[in-house]
C-alpha positions as CSV (number, residue, x, y, z in Angstrom):
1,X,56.6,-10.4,78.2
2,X,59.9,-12.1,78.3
3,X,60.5,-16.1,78.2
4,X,63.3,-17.7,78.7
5,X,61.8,-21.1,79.7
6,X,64.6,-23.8,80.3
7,X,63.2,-26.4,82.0
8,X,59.5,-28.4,81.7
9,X,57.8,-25.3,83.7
10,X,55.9,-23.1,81.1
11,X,54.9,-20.2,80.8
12,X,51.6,-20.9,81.2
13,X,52.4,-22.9,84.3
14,X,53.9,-19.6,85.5
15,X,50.3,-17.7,85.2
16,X,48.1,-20.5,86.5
17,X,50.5,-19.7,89.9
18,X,50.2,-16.2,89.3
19,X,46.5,-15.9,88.6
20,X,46.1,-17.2,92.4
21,X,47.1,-14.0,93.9
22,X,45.0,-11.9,94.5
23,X,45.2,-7.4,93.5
24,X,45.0,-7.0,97.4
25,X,42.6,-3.2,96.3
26,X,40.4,-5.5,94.5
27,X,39.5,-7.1,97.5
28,X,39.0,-3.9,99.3
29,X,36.6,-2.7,96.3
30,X,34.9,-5.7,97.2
31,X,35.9,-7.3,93.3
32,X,38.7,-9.6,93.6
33,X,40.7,-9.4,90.1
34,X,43.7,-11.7,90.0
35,X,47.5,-9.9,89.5
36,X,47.4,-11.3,85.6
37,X,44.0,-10.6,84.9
38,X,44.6,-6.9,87.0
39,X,47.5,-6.5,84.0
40,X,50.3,-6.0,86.8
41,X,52.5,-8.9,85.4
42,X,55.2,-6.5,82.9
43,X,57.9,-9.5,82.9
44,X,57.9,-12.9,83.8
45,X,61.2,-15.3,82.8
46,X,62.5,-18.5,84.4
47,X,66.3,-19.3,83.8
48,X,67.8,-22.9,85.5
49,X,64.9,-22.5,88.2
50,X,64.9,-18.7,89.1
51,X,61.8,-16.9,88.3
52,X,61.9,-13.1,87.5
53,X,58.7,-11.4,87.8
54,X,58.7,-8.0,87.3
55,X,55.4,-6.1,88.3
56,X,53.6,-2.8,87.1
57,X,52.0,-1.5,89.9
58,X,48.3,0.8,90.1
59,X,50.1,2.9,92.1
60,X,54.0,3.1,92.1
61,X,54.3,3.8,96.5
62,X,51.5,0.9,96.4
63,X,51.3,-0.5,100.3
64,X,51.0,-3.5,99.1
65,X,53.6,-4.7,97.6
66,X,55.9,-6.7,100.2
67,X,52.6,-8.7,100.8
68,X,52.6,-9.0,96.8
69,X,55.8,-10.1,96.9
70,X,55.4,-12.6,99.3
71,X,52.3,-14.4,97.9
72,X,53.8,-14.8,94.5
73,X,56.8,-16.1,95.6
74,X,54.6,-18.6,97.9
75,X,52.8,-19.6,95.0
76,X,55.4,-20.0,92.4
77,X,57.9,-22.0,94.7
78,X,54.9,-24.8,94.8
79,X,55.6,-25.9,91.0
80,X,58.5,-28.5,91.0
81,X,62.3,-27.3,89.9
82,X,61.2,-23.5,91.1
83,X,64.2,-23.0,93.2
84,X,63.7,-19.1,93.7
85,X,61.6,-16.1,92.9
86,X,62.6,-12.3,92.3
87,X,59.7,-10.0,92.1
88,X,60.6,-6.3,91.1
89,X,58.9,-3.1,90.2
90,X,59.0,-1.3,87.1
91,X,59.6,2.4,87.0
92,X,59.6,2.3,83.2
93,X,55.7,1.6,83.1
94,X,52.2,3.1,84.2
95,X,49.9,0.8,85.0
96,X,46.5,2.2,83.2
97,X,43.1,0.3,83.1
98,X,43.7,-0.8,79.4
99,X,45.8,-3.5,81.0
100,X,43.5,-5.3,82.1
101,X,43.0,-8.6,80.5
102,X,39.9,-10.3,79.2
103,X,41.1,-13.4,77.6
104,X,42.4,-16.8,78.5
105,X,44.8,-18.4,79.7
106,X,47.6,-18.7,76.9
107,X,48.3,-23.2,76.1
């Protein structure tokens, strides 16, 4: 995961945000997982108060993800000196269930 962290936002601030949007097929499967817990976060970088987030997807024609998009830019434009949000989809990575993470939140 990239950092390029430049002002008193971390990257742990970042994830907090992040880990408040819900995988929208968890919900269906009646298990809500979390986008960073769900392992969909490939990139994340802040640079003068633009966030880049770049997302590996379950399923690379997933339905979701203008709602995606949406909710993580709602949710990291609450943190002070977040000025604007990209969210883009890698075609470089599969998402596979080994991405899923099991730990905490990093300090």
């Amino acid at each position: 995961m990239t950092s390029s962290l430049t002002s008193s936002i971390t990257q742990a601030d970042l994830i907090r945000q992040l880990r408040k949007v819900t995988e929208p097929c968890s919900i269906a499967m009646r298990n809500p997982v979390d986008i960073w817990e769900m392992g969909l976060i490939e990139g994340l970088e802040l640079h003068e108060g633009h966030v880049r987030v770049t997302l590996c997807l379950t399923d690379p024609g997933c339905i979701h993800l203008a709602s995606m998009r949406r909710f993580i830019t709602d949710v990291l434009r609450e943190l002070p000196g977040v000025e604007s949000v990209e969210v883009c989809q890698t075609t470089q990575t599969l998402w596979t269930p080994d991405r899923i993470r099991h730990r905490p939140l990093p300090v």
